[in-house]
C-alpha positions in Angstrom: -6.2 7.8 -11.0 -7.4 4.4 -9.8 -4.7 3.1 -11.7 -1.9 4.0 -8.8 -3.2 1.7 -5.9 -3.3 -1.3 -8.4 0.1 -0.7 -10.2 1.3 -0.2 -6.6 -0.3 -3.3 -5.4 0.9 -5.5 -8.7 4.2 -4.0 -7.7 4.0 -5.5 -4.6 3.3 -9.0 -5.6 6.2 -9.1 -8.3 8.6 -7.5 -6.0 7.1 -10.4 -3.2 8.1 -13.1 -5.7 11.0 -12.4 -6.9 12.3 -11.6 -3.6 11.4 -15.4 -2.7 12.3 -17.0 -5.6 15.9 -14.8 -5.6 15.1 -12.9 -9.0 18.2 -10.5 -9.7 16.0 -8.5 -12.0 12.7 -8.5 -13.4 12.4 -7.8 -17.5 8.8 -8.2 -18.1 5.6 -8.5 -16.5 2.3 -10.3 -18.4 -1.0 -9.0 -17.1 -4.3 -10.1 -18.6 -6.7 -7.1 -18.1 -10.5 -8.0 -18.4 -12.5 -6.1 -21.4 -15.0 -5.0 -18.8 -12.0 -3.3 -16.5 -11.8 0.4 -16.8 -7.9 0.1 -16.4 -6.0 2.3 -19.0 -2.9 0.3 -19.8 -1.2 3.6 -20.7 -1.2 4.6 -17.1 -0.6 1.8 -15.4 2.6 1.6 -17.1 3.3 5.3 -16.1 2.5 4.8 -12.6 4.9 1.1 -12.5 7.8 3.3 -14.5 7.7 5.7 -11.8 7.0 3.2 -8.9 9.2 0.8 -9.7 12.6 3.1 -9.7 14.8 1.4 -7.2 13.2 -1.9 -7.4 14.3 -4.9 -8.7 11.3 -4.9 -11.2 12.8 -0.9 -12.6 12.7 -0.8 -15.9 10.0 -3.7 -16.5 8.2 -3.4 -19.5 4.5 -4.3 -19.0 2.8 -6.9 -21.6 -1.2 -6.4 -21.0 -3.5 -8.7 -22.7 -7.3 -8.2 -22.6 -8.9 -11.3 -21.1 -12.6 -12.0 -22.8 -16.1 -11.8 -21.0 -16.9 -15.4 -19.6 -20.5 -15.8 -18.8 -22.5 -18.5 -16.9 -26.0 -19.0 -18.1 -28.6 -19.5 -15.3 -30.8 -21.4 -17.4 -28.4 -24.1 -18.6 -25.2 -23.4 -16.5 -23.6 -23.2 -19.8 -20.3 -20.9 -19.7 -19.1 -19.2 -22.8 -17.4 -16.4 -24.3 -19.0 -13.1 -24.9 -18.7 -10.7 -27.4 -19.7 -7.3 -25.6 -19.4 -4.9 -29.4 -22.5 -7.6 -30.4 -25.4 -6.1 -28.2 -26.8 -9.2 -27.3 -26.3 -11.6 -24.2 -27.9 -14.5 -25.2 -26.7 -17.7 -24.9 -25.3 -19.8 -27.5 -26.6 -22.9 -25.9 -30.4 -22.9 -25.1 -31.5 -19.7 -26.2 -31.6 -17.8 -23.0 -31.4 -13.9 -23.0 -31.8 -13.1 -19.4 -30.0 -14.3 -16.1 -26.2 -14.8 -16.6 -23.0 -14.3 -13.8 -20.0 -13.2 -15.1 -17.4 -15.9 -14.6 -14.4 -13.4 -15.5 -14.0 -10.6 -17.7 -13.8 -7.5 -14.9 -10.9 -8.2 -13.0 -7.1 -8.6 -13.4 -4.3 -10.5 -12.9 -0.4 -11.1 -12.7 -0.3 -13.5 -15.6 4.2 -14.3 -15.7 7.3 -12.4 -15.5 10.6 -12.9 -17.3 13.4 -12.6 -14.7 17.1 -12.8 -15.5 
């Protein structure tokens, strides 16, 4: 049910935009999703179908990519891709398996829209 307060808030942003950039009608909307989110694509585009009515962005079809697991090693500062299926979290670079940030992979974003 978390999926309502985002879709409402992405709904926001698109409808902000093309409201400034004088968008008659919004087709599609690209979102990258990170692999780590717990955002079910199915319902966000549920919740934006039924949100959306009215809007200019009604009838949008949503385009949701997953965006990859980008650590930051603490041992070399080397950044690289993450597979999370493998298990392991070591670093490609120097060996190290502890002490990493994640750089991206949890959050999401408005990638583009295709107006008319």
């Amino acid at each position: 049910m978390h999926e309502l307060p985002i879709t409402k808030s992405i709904l926001d942003v698109v409808v902000k935009h093309a409201a400034l950039n004088r968008v008659e009608k919004v087709v599609s909307i690209t979102l990258n999703i990170g692999v780590l989110s717990d955002l079910e694509p199915e319902f966000i585009q549920k919740y934006f179908d039924w949100i959306s009515k009215g809007t200019v962005a009604d009838g949008a079809i949503l385009k949701m990519n997953k965006s990859p697991l980008i650590l930051l090693c603490s041992a070399c500062s080397w950044s690289y891709e993450q597979d999370i299926s493998s298990g392991s979290f070591t670093c490609p670079e120097c060996g190290a398996s502890e002490g990493f940030r994640i750089v991206s992979g949890k959050g999401y974003y408005i990638q583009d829209m295709e107006v008319m």
